[in-house]
N, C-alpha and C positions, 0 to 999 in steps of 0.2 A: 389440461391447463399447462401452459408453457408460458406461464407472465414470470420475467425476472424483476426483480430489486435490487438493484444501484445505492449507498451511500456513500457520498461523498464526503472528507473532510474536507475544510476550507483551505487553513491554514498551512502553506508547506507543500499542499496536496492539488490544489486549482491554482491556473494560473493569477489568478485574482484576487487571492489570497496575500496574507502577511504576515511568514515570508513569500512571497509568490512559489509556486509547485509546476509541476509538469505538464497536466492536467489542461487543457484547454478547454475554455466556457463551449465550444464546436460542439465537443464529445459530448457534454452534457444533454445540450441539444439534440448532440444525433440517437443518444441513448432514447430521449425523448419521443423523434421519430422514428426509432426501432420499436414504443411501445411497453418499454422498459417503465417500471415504476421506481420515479426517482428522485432523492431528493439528497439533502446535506443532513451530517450526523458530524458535530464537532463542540470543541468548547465554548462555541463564541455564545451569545445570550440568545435567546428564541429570537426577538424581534430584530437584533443585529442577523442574523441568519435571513431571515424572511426579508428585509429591507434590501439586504444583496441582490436577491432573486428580483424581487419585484424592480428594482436600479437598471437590472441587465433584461427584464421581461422574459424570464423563465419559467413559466409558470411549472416547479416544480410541486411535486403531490407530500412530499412533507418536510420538515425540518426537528430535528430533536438534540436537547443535548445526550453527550456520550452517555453518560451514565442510562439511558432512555430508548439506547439500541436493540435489546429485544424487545421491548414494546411494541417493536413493526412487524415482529411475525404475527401477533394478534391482530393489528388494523389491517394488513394484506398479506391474502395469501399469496403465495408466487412459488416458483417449484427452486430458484434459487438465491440466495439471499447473498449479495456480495457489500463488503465496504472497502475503501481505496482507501489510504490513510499515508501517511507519512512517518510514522512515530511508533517506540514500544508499545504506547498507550492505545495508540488506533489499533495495533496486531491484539491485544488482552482484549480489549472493548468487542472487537469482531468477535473472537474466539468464545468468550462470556457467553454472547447473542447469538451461539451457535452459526455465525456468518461464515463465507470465507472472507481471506483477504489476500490484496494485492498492496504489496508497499511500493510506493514513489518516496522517493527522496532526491533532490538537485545534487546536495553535497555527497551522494553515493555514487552519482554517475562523475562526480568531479574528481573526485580523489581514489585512491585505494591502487595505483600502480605504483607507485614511488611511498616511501613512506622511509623517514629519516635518513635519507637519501642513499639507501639502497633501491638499487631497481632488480622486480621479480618477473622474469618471464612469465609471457602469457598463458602459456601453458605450465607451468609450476602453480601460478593463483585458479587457473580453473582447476587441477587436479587438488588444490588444498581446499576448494568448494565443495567438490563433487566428496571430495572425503567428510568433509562433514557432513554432508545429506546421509552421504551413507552410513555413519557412524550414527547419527542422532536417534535413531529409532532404540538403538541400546545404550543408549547414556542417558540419567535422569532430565536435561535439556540440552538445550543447541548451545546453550554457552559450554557445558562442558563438552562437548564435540569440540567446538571451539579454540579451547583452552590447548586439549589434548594433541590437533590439528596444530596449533599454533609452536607446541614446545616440539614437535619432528620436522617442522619447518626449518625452524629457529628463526623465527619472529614473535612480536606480541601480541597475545591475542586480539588486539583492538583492529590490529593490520588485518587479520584475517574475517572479523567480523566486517569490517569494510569489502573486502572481497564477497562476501557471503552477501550483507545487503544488496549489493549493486549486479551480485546474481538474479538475486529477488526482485530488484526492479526490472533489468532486461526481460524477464519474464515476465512480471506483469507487461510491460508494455508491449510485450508480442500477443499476451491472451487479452487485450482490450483492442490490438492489432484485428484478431482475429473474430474477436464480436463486433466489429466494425467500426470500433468509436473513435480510431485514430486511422490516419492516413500512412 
C-alpha cells in the first residue's frame, strides 16, 4: 500500500481561507488526482468545513475538527499521514496524531530580514537556523535552541524564531514542490 493522507487546515493555510494561506485550492485538487486521501483538519465547525468543499466542488474524503486528528489513522489506513497547518497549534495537533507536518505561514515568508531596523545578512539568518536544527535535538525544545541561538547573535529570540519559521515554510513548499502539488 502506498495511499498517503493529506490534512489540510483552512485558516491561514488554503488560499480560501480567513486569513487567506499559501495553499492553493489546485493543490488540493491535484493531491486528489495523485490519489492522495484528503481532506481539511481545522477549527472551523464540521458543516462550515464540509459547505467550503462542497461551494468549491471538492469532493474531499473527510473533514474533522483538530482535536479529532488521529481519528483518521483508524478510518484510513495509508503508509503516510501528513497535515499542512499554519500555527503552533496545527504543529502540537500533527505531532499528537503521530502526523507529520509542514508549516505555511504568509507573514513568515513576509518578514523576518529586517527586524527593528537592523538588517541581517543572508547568510548570518541561515547559519542562526541551521544552528538551531542543529542544536535542538539536545535542548529540552526548539524554543530553547532558540533563545540560546538568539543571545550569540545578539538579537531577540522572536527575530530568530522568524528565521527558523520561514525555514520551515521554504521547506515545506519545496516537499509539496516535490510530491507534485505545487508548480
Amino acid at each position: 500500500m502506498t495511499r498517503r493522507l493529506i490534512s489540510f487546515d483552512i485558516d491561514g493555510t488554503l488560499d480560501i481561507g480567513d486569513p487567506p494561506g499559501l495553499i492553493p485550492l489546485a493543490a488540493v485538487r491535484r493531491a486528489l488526482t495523485l490519489g492522495f486521501v484528503v481532506g481539511s483538519c481545522s477549527d472551523r465547525p464540521l458543516h462550515s468545513q464540509q459547505e467550503l468543499w462542497r461551494r468549491h466542488r471538492i469532493p474531499v474524503h473527510f473533514a474533522v475538527l483538530k482535536q479529532h486528528l488521529e481519528s483518521l489513522r483508524e478510518t484510513f489506513r495509508a503508509t503516510h499521514y501528513l497535515h499542512i497547518g499554519d500555527s503552533p497549534v496545527d504543529r502540537w495537533t500533527a505531532s499528537s496524531a503521530g502526523f507529520d507536518f509542514i508549516h505555511i505561514e504568509r507573514t513568515d515568508l513576509e518578514d523576518g530580514a529586517v527586524t527593528r531596523g537592523h538588517s541581517y545578512p543572508a547568510e548570518a539568518r541561515e547559519q542562526a537556523v541551521r544552528e538551531v536544527f542543529e542544536q535542538e535535538p539536545r535542548r529540552p525544545s526548539q524554543w530553547s535552541a532558540i533563545v540560546a541561538v538568539a543571545s550569540e547573535v545578539g538579537t531577540t529570540p522572536e527575530t530568530v524564531r522568524s528565521w527558523v519559521r520561514h525555514a520551515e515554510v521554504l521547506a515545506g513548499l519545496a516537499e509539496l514542490r516535490e510530491m507534485g502539488l505545487l508548480d
